[in-house]
ZABA-140686 format. One line per 3 residues: their letters; for each residue x, y, z of C-alpha. Coordinates in Angstrom, 2 decimals, decimal comma, always signed. Last residue first. Layout:
<drentis>
A = X/Y/Z ~ ...
</drentis>
This chain:
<drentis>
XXX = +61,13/+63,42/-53,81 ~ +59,86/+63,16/-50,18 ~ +56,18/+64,34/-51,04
XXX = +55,88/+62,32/-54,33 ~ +57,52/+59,25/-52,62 ~ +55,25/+59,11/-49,67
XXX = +52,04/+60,00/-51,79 ~ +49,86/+56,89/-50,58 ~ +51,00/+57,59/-47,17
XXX = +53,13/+54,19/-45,82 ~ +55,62/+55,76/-45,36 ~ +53,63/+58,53/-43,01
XXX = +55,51/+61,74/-42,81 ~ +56,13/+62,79/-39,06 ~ +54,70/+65,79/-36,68
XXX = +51,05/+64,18/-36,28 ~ +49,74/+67,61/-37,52 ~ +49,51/+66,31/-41,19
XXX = +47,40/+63,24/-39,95 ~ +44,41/+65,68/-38,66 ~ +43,53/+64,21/-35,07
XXX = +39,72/+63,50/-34,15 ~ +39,16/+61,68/-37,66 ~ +37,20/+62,81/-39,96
XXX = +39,37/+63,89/-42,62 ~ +40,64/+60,56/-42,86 ~ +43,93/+61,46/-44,73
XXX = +43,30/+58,94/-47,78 ~ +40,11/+61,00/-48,19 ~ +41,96/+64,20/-49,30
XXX = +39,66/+67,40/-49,50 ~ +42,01/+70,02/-49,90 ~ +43,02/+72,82/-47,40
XXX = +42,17/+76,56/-46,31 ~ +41,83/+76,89/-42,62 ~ +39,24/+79,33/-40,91
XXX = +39,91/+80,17/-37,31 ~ +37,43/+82,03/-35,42 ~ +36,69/+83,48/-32,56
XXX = +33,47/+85,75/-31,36 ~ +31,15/+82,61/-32,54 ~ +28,24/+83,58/-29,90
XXX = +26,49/+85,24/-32,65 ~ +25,75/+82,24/-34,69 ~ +23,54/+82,74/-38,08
XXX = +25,48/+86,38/-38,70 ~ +28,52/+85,32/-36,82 ~ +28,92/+82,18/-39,27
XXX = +27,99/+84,67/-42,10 ~ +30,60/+87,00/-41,22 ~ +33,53/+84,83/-40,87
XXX = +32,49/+83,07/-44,32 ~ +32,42/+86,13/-45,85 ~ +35,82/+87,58/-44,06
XXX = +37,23/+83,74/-45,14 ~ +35,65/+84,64/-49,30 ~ +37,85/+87,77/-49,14
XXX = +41,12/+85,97/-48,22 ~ +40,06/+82,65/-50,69 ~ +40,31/+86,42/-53,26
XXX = +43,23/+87,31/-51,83 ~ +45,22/+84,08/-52,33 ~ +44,05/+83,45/-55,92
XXX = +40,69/+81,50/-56,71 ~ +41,10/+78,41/-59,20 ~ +40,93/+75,77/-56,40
XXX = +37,31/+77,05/-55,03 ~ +37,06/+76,35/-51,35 ~ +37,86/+73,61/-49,62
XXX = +37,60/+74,52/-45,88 ~ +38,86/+73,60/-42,21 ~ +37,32/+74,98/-39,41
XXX = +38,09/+76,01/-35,84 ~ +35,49/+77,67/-34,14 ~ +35,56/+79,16/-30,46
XXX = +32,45/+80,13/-28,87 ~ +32,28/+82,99/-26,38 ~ +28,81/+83,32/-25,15
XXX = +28,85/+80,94/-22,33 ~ +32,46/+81,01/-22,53 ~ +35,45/+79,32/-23,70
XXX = +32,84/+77,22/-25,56 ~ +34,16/+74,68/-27,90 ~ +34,09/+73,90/-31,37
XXX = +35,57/+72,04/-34,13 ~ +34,70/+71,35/-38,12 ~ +36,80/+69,62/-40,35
XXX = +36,45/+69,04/-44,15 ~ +33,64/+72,04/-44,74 ~ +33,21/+71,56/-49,17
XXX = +33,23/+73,49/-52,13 ~ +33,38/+76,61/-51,21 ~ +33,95/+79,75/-53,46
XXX = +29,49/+80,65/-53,66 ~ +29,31/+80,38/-49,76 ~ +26,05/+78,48/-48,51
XXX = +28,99/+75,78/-47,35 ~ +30,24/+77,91/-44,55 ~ +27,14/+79,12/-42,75
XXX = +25,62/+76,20/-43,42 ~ +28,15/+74,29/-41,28 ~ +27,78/+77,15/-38,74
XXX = +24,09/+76,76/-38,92 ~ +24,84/+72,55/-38,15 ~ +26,99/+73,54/-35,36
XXX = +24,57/+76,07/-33,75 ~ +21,70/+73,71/-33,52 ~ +24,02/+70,84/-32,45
XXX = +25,12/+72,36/-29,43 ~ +28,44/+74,03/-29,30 ~ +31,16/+71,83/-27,99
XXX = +31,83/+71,77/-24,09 ~ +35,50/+72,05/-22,26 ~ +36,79/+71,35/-19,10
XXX = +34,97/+74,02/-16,75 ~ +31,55/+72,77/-18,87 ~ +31,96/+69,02/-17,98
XXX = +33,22/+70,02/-14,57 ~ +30,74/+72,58/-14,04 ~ +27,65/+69,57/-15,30
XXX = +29,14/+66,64/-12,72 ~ +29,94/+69,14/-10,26 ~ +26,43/+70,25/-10,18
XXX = +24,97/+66,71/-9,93 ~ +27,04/+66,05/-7,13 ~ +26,02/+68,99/-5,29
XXX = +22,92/+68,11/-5,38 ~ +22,52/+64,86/-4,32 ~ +24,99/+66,07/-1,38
XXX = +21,96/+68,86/-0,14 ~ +19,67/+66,31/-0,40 ~ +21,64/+64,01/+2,14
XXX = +21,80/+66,36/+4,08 ~ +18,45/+67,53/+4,38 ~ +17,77/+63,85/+5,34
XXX = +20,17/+64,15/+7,88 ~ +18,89/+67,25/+9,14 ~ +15,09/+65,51/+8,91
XXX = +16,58/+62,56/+11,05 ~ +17,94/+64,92/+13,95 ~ +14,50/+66,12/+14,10
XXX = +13,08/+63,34/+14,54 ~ +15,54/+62,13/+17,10 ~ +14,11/+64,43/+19,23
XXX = +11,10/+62,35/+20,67 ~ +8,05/+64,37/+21,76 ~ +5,75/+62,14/+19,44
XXX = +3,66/+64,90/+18,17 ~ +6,39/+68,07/+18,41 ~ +9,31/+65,48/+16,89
XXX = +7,27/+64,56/+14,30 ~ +6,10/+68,33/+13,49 ~ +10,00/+68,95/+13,64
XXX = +11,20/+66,82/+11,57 ~ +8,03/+67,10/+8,86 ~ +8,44/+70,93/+8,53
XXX = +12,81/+70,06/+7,74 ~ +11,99/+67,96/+5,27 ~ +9,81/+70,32/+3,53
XXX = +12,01/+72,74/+4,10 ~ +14,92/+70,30/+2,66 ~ +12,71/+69,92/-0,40
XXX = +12,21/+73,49/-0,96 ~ +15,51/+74,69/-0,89 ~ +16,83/+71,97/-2,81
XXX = +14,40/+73,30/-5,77 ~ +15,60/+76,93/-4,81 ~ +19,95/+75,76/-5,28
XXX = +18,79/+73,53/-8,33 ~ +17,26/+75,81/-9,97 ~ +19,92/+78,68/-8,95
XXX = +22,90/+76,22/-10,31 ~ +20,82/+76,24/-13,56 ~ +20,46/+80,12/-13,53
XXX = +24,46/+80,50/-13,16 ~ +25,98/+78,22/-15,27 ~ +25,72/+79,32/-18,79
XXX = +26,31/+76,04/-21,40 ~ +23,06/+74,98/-20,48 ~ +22,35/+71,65/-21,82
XXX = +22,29/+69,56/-19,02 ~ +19,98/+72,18/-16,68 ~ +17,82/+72,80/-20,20
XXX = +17,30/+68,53/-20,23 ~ +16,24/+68,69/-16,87 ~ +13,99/+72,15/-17,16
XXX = +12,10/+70,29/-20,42 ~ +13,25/+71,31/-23,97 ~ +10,44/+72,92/-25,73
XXX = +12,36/+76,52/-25,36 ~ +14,63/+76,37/-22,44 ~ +16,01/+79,71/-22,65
XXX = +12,41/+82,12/-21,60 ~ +11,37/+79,19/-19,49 ~ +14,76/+79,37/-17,51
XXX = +14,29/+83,08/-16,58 ~ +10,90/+82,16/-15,51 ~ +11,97/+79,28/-13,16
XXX = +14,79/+81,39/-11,59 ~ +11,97/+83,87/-10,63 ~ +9,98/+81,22/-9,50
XXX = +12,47/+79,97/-7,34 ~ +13,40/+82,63/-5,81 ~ +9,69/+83,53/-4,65
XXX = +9,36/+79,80/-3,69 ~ +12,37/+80,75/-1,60 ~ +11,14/+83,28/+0,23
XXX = +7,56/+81,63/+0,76 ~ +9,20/+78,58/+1,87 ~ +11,46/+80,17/+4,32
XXX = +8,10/+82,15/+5,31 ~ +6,48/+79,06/+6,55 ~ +9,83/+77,90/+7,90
XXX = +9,66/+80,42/+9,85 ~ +6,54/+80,25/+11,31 ~ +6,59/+76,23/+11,83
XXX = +9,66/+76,63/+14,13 ~ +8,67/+79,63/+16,12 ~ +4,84/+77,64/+16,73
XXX = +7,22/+74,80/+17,91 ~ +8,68/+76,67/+21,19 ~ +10,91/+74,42/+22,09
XXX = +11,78/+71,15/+20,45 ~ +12,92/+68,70/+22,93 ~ +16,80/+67,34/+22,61
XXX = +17,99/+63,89/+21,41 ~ +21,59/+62,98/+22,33 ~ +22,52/+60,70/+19,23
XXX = +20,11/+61,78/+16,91 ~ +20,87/+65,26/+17,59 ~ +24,47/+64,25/+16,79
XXX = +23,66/+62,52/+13,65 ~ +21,45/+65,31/+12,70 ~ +24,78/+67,96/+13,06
XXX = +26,86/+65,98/+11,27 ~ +24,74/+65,13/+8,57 ~ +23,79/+69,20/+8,12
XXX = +27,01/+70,00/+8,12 ~ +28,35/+67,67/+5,69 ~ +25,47/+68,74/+3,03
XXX = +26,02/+72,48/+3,58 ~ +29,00/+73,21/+4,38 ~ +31,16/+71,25/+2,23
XXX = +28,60/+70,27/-0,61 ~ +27,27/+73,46/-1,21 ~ +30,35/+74,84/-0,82
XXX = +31,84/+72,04/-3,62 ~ +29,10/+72,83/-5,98 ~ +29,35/+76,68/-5,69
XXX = +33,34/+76,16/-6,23 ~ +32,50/+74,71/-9,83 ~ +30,31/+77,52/-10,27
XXX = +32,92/+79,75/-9,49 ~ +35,23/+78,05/-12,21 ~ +32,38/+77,65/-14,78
XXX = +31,94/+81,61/-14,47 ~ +35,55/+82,10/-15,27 ~ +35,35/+79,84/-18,11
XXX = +34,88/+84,05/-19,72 ~ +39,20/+85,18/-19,11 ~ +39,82/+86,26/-22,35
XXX = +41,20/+83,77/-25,33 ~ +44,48/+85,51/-24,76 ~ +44,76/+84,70/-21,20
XXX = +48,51/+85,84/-20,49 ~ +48,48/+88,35/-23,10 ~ +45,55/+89,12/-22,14
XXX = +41,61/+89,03/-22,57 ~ +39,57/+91,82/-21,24 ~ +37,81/+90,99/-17,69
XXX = +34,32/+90,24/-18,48 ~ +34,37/+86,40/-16,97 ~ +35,14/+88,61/-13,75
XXX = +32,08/+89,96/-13,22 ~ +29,96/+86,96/-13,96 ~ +32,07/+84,99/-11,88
XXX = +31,63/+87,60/-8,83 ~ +27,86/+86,97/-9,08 ~ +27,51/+83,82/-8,98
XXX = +29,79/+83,29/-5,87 ~ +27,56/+85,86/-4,11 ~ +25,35/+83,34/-5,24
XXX = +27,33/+81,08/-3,64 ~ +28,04/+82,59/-0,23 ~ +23,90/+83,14/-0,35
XXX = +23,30/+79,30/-1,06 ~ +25,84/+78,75/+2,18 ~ +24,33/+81,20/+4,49
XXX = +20,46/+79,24/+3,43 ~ +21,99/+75,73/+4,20 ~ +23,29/+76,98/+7,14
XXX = +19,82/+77,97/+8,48 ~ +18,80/+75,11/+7,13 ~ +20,85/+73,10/+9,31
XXX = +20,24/+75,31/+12,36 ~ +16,43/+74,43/+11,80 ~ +16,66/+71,03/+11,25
XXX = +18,66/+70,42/+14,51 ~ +15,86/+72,59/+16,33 ~ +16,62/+74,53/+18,82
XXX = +13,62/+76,79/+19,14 ~ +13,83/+80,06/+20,24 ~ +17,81/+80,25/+18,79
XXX = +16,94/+77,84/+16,00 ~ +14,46/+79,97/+14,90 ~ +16,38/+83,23/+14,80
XXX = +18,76/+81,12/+12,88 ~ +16,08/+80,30/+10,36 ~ +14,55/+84,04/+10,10
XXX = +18,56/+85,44/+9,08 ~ +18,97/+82,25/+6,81 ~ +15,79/+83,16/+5,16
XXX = +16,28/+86,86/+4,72 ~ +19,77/+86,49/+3,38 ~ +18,71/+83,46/+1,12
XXX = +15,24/+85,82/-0,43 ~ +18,01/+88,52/-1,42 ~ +20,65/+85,93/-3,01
XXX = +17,94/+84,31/-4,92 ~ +16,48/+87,43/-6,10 ~ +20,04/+88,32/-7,47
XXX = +20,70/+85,14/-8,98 ~ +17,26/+85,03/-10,20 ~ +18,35/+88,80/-11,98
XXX = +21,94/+88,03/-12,85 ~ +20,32/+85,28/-15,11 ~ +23,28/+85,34/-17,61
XXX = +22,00/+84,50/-20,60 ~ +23,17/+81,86/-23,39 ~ +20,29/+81,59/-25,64
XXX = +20,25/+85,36/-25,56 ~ +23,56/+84,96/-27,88 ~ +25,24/+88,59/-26,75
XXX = +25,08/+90,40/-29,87 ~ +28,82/+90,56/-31,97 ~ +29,91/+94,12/-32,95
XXX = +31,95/+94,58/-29,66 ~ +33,94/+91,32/-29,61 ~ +34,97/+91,43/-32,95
XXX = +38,17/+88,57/-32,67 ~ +39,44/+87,97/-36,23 ~ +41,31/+85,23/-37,33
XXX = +42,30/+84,46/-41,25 ~ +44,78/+81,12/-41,77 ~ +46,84/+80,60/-45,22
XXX = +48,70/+77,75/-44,19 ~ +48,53/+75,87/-47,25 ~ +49,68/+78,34/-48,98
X = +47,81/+78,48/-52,67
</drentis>
C-alpha cells in the first residue's frame, strides 16, 4: 500500500453551516443601529452640556459603530472564494477585523477618554444644563440595553449550559462575543458616566466629571485587552473543541476497514471552516481502491457528525509505537533517518 496515499476533498456547498458557529449579523446590526443613535444624542449632549463624560461616550459610541461596521465587512469578506493565492479561502478574515475592533476600541476609545478626563480634571469646568445630561444618557442606556439584549439572545441560543464567560472564551466566531462585550462596556461606562455628572451637579466641582471619563477609560482598556487576548488566540490558530474532536474520532474509528486513528489535528481557518488532518490504520489486507473507498466513508461520516469539517486530509499509515505517534511532530517528517531507529539497518539496506 503507498504510504502516501492521501484523499482531499473540499464540498463547500453540500456542507450546513455549523449553527454552533453563527454569525450574529443581526446583534451586530442592532448594535450598530442603537451606537449611531447614541453617539448622535451624546454629542448633542456634550454640546448643551459639556460634560467630559459625555464627549467621551459620545466617542465611545462612534468608535463601537466603526467596529461593527468592522463586523460587518469581515463577515463579507471571510466569503470571498478561496484562491490560488489563499487556497484554504480567505474565512480568518473575521478574526482579522475583530482583531482591529480590539485595537479601535482601545485607540480611540479608552485613550481618549483618559485624556480627555485628565484634562477636565486638570482645569475643571461646570456642568451646564444637567437635565440634557441625565436625558441622554437615559436613552443611551435604553439604546444600548436594547443592543445588548439582542446580542444576549443570540448568545443564549450558542452557549448551551456553558455560562456567557466561558461561551465569550470558547467562541470560535468573533462577532457576537465582541458585541457582548462592546453593550456590557456600554453600560458600565453610562453608568459611570450618570454618577460623574450627578457628582459634579451636587457638589458643583468638575473634576467629577473628569474622574467618570477616566473611569470610562479605564473600562474601555479592560476591554480591549480581553478582546485581543481571545482574536489573537483565534487570528493565530484554534483547535476544534473537544465535542467535535471526540465525534470526529468516532467518526473515523465506527468505520468497519479501520483499525485504529494514530494522529488527529485540527484547526479552524474559519468559524465554520475546520481543517482536519488525520492519520489512519485501516485494514492491512484492503487494496489501494478499496482504503480509497473507505477515506470517501470516513470523509463523509466526519462531515455527517461535524459539519464545519469542509477540509480534510486523511493519511493512511501503520501504527508504530517506536515512532511516538503522539507526539506533536511525526518522526518520518523530521527530514533525516534516525540511527538509532529500531529498523535503521532494515530501512538503509
Amino acid at each position: 500500500m503507498a504510504k502516501q496515499l492521501r484523499h482531499e476533498r473540499r464540498d463547500e456547498d453540500d456542507a450546513p453551516p455549523d449553527a454552533s458557529h453563527g454569525h450574529g449579523t443581526r446583534a451586530v446590526i442592532a448594535a450598530l443601529v442603537a451606537n449611531l443613535a447614541v453617539a448622535v444624542a451624546k454629542f448633542t449632549g456634550f454640546a448643551f452640556t459639556g460634560s467630559s463624560s459625555m464627549l467621551s461616550e459620545g466617542v465611545h459610541s462612534v468608535a463601537d459603530s466603526g467596529n461593527q461596521g468592522l463586523l460587518l465587512l469581515g463577515g463579507r469578506r471571510a466569503k470571498k472564494a478561496a484562491t490560488e493565492e489563499h487556497p484554504f479561502g480567505y474565512g480568518r478574515e473575521r478574526y482579522f477585523w475583530s482583531f482591529i475592533v480590539a485595537l479601535v476600541l482601545f485607540s480611540l476609545g479608552c485613550l481618549f477618554a483618559i485624556y480627555e478626563g485628565l484634562h477636565k480634571i486638570e482645569h475643571p469646568e461646570p456642568i451646564e444644563s444637567p437635565e440634557w445630561a441625565f436625558a441622554i444618557l437615559g436613552f443611551a442606556i435604553l439604546a444600548e440595553g436594547f443592543s445588548f439584549r439582542t446580542a444576549s439572545k443570540e448568545a443564549a441560543k450558542l452557549k448551551g449550559t456553558a455560562s456567557y464567560w466561558q461561551y465569550i472564551r470558547r467562541a470560535k466566531a468573533p462577532e457576537l462575543p465582541v458585541v457582548l462585550l462592546e453593550d456590557l462596556g456600554a453600560l458600565v461606562g453610562l453608568v459611570l458616566a450618570i454618577a460623574g455628572v450627578t457628582a459634579s451637579v451636587v457638589t458643583d466641582d468638575g473634576r467629577w466629571d473628569g474622574y467618570g471619563s477616566v473611569a470610562i477609560g479605564i473600562l474601555l482598556g479592560i476591554i480591549a485587552v480581553i478582546l485581543v487576548i481571545e482574536m489573537k488566540s483565534l487570528l493565530i490558530g484554534e483547535g476544534a473543541s473537544r465535542k467535535d474532536v471526540e465525534a470526529i474520532r468516532a467518526a473515523i474509528e465506527i468505520d468497519p476497514d479501520v483499525i485504529r486513528v494514530i494522529h488527529l489535528r485540527t484547526e479552524h481557518l474559519g468559524p465554520e471552516e475546520l481543517l482536519v488532518g488525520t492519520k489512519v490504520e485501516f485494514l492491512h489486507e484492503l487494496t489501494v481502491p478499496e482504503v480509497a473507498n473507505a477515506i470517501d466513508r470516513v470523509e463523509r461520516s466526519i462531515r455527517t457528525g461535524v459539519p464545519s469539517a469542509r477540509l480534510i486530509f486523511v493519511e493512511p499509515d501503520v501504527h508504530d509505537p517506536e515512532r511516538g505517534a503522539a507526539a506533536t511532530f511525526v518522526q518520518e517528517h523530521t527530514g533525516y533517518i534516525d540511527a538509532h531507529d529500531p529498523r535503521y539497518n532494515e530501512i538503509t539496506g
